[in-house]
Short mmCIF file of the C-alpha atoms (twelve columns), coordinates in Angstrom:
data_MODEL
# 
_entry.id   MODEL 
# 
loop_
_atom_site.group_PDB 
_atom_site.id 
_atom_site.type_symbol 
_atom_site.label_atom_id 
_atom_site.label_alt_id 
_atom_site.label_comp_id 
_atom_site.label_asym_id 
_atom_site.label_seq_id 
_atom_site.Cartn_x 
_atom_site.Cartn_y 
_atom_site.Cartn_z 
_atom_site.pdbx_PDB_model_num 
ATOM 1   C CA . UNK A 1   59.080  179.808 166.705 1 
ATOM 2   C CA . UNK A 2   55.970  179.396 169.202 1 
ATOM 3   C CA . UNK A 3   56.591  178.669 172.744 1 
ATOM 4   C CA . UNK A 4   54.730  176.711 174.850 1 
ATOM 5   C CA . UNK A 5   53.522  178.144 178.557 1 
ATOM 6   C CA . UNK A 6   56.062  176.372 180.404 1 
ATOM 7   C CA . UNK A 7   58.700  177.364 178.131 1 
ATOM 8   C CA . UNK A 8   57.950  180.687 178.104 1 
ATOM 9   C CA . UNK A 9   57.829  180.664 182.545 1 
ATOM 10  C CA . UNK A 10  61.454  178.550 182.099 1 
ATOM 11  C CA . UNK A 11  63.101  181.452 179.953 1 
ATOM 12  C CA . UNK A 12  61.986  183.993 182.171 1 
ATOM 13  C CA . UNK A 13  63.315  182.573 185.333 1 
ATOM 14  C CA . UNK A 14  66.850  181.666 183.570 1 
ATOM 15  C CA . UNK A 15  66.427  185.144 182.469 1 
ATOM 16  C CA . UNK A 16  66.629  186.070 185.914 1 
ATOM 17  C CA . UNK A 17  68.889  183.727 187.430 1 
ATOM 18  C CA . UNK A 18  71.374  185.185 185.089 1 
ATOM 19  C CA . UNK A 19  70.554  189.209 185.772 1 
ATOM 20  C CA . UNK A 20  70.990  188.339 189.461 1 
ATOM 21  C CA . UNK A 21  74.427  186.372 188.757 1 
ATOM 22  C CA . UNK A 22  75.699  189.157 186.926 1 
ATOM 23  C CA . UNK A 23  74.562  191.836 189.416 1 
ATOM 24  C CA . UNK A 24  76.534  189.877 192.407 1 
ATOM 25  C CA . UNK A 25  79.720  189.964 190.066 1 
ATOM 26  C CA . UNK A 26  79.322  193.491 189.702 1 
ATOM 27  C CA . UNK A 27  78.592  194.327 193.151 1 
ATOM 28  C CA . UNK A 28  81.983  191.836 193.907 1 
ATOM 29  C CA . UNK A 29  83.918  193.784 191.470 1 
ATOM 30  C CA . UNK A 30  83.003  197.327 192.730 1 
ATOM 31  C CA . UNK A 31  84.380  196.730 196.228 1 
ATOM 32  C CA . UNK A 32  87.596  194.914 195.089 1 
ATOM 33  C CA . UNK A 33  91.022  196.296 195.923 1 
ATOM 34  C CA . UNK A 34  93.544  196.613 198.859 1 
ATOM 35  C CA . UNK A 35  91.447  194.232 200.871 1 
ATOM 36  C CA . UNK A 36  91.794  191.392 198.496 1 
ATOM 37  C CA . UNK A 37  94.334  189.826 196.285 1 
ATOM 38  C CA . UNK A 38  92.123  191.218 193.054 1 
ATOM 39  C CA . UNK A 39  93.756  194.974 192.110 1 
ATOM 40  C CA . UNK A 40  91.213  195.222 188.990 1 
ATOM 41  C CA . UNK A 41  88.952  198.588 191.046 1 
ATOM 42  C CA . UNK A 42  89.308  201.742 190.377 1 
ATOM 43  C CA . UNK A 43  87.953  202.597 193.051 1 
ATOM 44  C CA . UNK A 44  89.896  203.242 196.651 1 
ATOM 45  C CA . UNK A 45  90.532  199.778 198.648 1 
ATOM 46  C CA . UNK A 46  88.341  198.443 200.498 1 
ATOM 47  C CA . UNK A 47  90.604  199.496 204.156 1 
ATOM 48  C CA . UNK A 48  88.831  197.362 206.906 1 
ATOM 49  C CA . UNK A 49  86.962  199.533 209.616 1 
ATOM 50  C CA . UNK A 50  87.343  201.206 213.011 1 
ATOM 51  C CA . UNK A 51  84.109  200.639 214.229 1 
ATOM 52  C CA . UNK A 52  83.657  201.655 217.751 1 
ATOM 53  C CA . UNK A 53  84.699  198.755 220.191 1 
ATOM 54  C CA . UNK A 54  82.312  198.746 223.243 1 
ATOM 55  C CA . UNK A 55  84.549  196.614 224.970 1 
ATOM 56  C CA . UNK A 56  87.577  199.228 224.378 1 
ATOM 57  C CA . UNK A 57  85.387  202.431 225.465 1 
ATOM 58  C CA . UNK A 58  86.266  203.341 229.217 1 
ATOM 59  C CA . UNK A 59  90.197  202.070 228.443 1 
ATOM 60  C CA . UNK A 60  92.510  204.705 229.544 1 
ATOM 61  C CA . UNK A 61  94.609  205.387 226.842 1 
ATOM 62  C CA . UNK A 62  97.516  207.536 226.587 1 
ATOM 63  C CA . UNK A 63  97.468  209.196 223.015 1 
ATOM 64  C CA . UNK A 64  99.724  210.051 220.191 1 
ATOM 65  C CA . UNK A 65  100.203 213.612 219.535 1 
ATOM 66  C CA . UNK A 66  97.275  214.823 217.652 1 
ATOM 67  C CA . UNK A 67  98.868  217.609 216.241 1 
ATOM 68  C CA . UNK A 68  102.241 215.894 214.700 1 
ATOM 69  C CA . UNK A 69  103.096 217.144 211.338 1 
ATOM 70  C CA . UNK A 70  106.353 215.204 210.572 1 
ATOM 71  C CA . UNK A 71  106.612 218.220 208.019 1 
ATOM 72  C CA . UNK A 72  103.116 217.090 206.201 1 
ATOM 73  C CA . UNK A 73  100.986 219.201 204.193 1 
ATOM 74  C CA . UNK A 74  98.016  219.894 206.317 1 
ATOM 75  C CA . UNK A 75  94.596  218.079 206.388 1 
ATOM 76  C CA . UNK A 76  92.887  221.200 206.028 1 
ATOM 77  C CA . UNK A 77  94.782  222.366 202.945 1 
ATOM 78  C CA . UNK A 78  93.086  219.140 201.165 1 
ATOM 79  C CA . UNK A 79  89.963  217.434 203.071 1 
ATOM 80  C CA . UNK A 80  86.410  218.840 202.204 1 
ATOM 81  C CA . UNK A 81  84.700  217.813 205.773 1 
ATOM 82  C CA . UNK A 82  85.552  217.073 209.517 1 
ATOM 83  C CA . UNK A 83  86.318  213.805 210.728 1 
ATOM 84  C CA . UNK A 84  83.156  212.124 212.627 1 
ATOM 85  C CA . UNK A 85  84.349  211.638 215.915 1 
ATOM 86  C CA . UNK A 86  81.255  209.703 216.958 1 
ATOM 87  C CA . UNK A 87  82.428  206.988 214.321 1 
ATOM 88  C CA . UNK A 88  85.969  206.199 215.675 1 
ATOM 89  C CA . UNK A 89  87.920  204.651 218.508 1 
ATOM 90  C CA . UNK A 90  90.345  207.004 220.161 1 
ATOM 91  C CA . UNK A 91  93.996  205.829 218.983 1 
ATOM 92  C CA . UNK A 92  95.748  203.670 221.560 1 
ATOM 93  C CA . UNK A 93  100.000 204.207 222.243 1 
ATOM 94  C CA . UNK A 94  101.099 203.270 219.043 1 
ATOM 95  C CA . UNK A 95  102.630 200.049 218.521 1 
ATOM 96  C CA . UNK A 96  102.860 199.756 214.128 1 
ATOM 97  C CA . UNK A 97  103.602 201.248 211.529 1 
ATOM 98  C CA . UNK A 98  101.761 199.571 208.591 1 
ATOM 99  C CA . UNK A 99  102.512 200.922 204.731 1 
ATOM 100 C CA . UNK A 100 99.768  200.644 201.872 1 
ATOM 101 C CA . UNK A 101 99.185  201.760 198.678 1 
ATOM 102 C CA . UNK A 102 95.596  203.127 197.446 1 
ATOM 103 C CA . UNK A 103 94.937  200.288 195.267 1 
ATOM 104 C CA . UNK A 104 93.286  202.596 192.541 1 
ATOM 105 C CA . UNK A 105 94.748  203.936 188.826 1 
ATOM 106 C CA . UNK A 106 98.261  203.987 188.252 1 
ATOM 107 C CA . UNK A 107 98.968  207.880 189.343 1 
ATOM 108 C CA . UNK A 108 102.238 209.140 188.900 1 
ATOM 109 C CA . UNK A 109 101.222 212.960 188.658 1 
ATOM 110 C CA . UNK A 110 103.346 215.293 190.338 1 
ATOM 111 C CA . UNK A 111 100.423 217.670 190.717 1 
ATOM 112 C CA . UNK A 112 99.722  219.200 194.116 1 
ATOM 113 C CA . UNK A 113 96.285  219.510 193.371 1 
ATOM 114 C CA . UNK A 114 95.753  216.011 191.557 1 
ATOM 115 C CA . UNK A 115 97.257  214.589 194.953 1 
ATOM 116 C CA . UNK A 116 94.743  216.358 196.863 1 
ATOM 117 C CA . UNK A 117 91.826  215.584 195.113 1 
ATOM 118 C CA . UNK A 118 93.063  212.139 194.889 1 
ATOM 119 C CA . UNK A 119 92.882  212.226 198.573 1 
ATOM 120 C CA . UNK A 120 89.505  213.623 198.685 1 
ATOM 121 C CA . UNK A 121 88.290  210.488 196.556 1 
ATOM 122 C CA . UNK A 122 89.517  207.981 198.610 1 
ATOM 123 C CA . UNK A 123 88.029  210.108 201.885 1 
ATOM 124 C CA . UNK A 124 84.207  210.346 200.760 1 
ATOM 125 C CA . UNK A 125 84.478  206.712 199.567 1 
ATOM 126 C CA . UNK A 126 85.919  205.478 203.118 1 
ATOM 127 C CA . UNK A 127 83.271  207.801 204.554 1 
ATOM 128 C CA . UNK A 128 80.414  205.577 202.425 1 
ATOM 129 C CA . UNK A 129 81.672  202.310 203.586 1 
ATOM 130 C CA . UNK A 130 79.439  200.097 206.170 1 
ATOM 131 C CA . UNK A 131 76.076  202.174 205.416 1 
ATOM 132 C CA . UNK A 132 78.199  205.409 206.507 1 
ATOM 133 C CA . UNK A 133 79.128  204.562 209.245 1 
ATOM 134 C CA . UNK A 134 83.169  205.814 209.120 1 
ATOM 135 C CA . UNK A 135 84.737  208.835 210.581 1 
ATOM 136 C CA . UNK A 136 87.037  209.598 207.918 1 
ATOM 137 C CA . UNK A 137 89.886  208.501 205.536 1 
ATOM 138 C CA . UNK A 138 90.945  205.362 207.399 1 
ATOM 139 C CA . UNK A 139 94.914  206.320 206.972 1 
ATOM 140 C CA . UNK A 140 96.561  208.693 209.129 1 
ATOM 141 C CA . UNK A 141 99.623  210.313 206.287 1 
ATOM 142 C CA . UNK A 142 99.767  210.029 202.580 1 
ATOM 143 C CA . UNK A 143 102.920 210.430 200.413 1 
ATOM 144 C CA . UNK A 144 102.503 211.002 196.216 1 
ATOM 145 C CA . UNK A 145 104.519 210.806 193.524 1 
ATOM 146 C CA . UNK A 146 106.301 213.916 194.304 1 
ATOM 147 C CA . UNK A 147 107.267 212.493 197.484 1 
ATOM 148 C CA . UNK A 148 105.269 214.817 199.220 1 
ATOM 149 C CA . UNK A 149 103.707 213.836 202.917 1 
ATOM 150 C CA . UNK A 150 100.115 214.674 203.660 1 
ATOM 151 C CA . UNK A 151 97.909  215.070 206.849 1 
ATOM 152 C CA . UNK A 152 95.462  212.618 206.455 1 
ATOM 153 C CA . UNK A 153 93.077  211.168 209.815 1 
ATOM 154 C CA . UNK A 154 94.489  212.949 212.675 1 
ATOM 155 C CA . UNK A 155 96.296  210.309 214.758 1 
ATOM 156 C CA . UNK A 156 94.118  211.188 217.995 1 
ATOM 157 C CA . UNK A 157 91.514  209.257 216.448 1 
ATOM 158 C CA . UNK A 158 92.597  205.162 215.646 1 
ATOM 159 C CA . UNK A 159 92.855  204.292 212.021 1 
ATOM 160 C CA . UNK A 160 90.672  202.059 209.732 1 
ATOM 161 C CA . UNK A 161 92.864  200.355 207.294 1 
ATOM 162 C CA . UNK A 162 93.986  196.856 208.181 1 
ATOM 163 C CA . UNK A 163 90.789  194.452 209.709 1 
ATOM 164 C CA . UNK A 164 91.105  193.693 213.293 1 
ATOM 165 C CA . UNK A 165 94.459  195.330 213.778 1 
ATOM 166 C CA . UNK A 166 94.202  198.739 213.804 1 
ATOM 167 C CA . UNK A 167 94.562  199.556 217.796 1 
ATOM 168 C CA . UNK A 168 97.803  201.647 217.890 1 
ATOM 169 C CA . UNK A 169 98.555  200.905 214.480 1 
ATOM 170 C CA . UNK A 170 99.885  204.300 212.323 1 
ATOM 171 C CA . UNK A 171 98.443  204.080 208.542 1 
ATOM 172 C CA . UNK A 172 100.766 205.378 205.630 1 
ATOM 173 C CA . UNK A 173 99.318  205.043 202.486 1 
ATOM 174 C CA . UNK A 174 101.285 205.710 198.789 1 
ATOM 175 C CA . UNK A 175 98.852  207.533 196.715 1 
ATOM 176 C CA . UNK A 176 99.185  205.084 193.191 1 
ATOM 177 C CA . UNK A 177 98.744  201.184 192.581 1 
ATOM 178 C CA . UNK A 178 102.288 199.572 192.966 1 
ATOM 179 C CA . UNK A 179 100.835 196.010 191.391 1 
ATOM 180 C CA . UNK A 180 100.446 198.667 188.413 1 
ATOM 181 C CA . UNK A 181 103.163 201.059 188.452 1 
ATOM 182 C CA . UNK A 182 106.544 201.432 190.101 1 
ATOM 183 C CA . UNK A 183 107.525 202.818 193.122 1 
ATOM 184 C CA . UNK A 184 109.596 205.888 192.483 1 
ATOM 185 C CA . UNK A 185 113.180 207.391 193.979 1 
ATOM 186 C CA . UNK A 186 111.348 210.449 195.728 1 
ATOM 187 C CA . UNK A 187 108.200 208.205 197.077 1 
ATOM 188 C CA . UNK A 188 110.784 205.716 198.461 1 
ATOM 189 C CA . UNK A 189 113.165 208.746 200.233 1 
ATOM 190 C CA . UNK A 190 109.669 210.151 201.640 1 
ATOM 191 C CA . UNK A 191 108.470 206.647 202.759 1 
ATOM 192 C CA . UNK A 192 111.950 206.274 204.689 1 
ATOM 193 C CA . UNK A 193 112.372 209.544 206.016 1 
ATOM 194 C CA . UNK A 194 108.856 209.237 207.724 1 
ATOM 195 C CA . UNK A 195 108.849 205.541 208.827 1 
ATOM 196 C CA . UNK A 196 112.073 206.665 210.504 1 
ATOM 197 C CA . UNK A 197 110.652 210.138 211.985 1 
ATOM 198 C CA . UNK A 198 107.779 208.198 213.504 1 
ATOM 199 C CA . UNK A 199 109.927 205.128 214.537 1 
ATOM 200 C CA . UNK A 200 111.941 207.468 216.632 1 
ATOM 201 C CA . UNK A 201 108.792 209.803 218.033 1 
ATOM 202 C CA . UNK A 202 106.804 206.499 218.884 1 
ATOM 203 C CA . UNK A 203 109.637 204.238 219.841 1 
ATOM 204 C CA . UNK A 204 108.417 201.326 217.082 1 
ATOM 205 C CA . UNK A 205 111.211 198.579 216.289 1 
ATOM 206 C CA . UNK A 206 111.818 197.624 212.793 1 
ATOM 207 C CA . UNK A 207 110.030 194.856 213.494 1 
ATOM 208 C CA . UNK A 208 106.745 196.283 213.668 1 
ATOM 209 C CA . UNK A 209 107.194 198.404 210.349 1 
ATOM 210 C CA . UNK A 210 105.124 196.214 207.852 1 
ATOM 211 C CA . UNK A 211 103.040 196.161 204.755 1 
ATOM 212 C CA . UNK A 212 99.448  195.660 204.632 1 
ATOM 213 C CA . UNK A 213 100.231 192.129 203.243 1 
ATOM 214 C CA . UNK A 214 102.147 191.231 206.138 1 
ATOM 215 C CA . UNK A 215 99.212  191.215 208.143 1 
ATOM 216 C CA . UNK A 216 96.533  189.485 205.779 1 
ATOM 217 C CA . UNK A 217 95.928  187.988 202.100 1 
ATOM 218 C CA . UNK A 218 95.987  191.410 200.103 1 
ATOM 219 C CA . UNK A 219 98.272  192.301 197.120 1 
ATOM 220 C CA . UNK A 220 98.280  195.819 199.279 1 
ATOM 221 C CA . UNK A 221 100.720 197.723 198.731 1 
ATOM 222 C CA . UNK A 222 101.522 195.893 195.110 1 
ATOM 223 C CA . UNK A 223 104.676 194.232 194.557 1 
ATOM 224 C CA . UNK A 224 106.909 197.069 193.862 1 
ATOM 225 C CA . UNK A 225 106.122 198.648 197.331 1 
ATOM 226 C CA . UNK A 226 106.460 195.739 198.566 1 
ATOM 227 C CA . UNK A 227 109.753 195.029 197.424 1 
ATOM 228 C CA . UNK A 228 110.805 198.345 198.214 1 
ATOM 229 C CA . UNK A 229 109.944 198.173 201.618 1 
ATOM 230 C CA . UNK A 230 112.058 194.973 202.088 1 
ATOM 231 C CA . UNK A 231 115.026 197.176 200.775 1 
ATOM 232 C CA . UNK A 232 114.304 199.857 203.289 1 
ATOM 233 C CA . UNK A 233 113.920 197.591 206.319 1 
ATOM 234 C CA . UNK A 234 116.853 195.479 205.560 1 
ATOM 235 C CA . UNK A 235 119.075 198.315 205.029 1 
ATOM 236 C CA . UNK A 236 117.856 202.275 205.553 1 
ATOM 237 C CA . UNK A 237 116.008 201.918 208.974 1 
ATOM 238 C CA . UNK A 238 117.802 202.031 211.945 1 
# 
C-alpha cells in the first residue's frame, strides 16, 4: 500500500505519541512501591526524603544516642559506604516509632549474607534518589526473616522514610514485601522486642508506634505487617 505525504508525517507522530506514553509508564512503574498503594517494583520503595530544612538548621536539638545498638548487627558489618552527612538533618528528640516493610521481592531467606546484601540494595538505591542528593538508607534498624536486627542510618542523623514527617521519627523497616508474603513468628518477636526496647529508651507511648500507612496512602508495610502490628499494639506493648 502507498502512502500519501501527510499520511506518512501522521504515522510518524502517532508513532511517537505512543513511544513517549509508554516511556512515562515505565518511568511510573520503576519508582513504584512503599510510597504508593501500587506494590508491583522490585525495586526498594520509594521512602520520602530528608532533605536539609533551612528553616530547621540553627535549632538546638538534643539527640538520640548515636551509638545505640538495641543488640543490632552493626552498620559496618553490612554497608559498603559512609553516610553523607552534608545530605541530612540532624535527628530531633524522638517522638515515633514508624514500622515499614521494603516493598521489594517476597524474601524469606534466613541468610545472613542475603540480608545484608539486601540491605546494601535498598542503600545505593536511596542514595540515587532526588539526583543523589540522600545521605544514606533512609531507615534507621532493619529486622529479616531470621528475626535478626540490623544497624541501618545511625540515629544521630534524621531519617528519610515517611514524606514530611520524619523529624524525630525512628524508621524500622522488615526486610520482605508483606502485601506478598507473610509476616513470620521470629520477625514479629524481633519487631516487639525492639519497638518495646526503644519505647522505653525514648519514652514513646503506644500511641505514636505506627505503620507507614498510618501516616499516608501507601500499602507500606503490606497487609500482613499491618495486621500484625495491630496485634502487637493491642496486646504485647506496654
Amino acid at each position: 500500500m502507498v502512502y500519501s505525504n501527510n499520511e506518512n508525517l501522521n504515522s510518524e507522530r502517532a508513532k511517537g505519541t505512543t513511544a513517549r506514553r509508554t516511556f512515562m509508564l515505565a518511568s511510573a512503574l520503576f519508582i513504584v512501591g512503599c510510597g504508593t498503594k501500587k506494590v508491583t517494583s522490585t525495586l526498594p520503595s520509594p521512602i520520602w526524603s530528608g532533605l536539609p530544612d533551612p528553616q530547621l538548621a540553627e535549632v538546638p536539638v538534643i539527640l538520640p544516642e548515636p551509638t545505640i545498638s538495641l543488640g543490632a548487627i552493626s552498620r559496618g558489618s553490612w554497608a559498603q559506604g559512609q553516610p553523607i552527612p552534608r545530605n541530612m538533618n540532624r535527628m530531633l528528640p524522638t517522638r515515633y516509632i514508624t514500622i515499614h516493610h521494603d516493598g521489594m521481592t517476597k524474601f524469606i531467606s534466613t541468610s545472613k549474607n542475603k540480608a545484608a546484601n539486601r540491605l546494601e540494595t535498598i542503600r545505593k538505591s536511596h542514595l540515587r534518589r532526588d539526583g543523589g542528593r540522600w545521605g544514606d538508607i533512609g531507615y534507621h534498624f532493619a529486622i529479616d526473616p531470621a528475626g535478626r536486627l540490623w544497624q541501618a542510618r545511625p540515629l544521630t542523623w534524621q531519617g528519610a522514610h515517611v514524606r514530611a514527617k520524619n523529624e524525630g521519627n525512628i524508621g524500622v523497616v522488615v526486610l520482605g514485601n508483606y502485601e506478598r508474603q507473610s509476616v513470620n513468628r521470629a520477625q514479629l518477636a524481633a519487631v516487639t522486642s525492639t519497638l518495646q526496647l526503644l519505647m522505653n529508651k525514648y519514652k514513646v507511648p503506644v500511641s505514636k508506634v505506627r505503620t507507614h500507612q498510618e501516616w499516608a496512602a501507601t500499602a507500606c508495610p503490606g497487609k500482613s505487617l499491618q495486621q500484625a502490628m495491630v496485634g502487637i499494639r493491642g496486646r504485647a506493648l506496654i
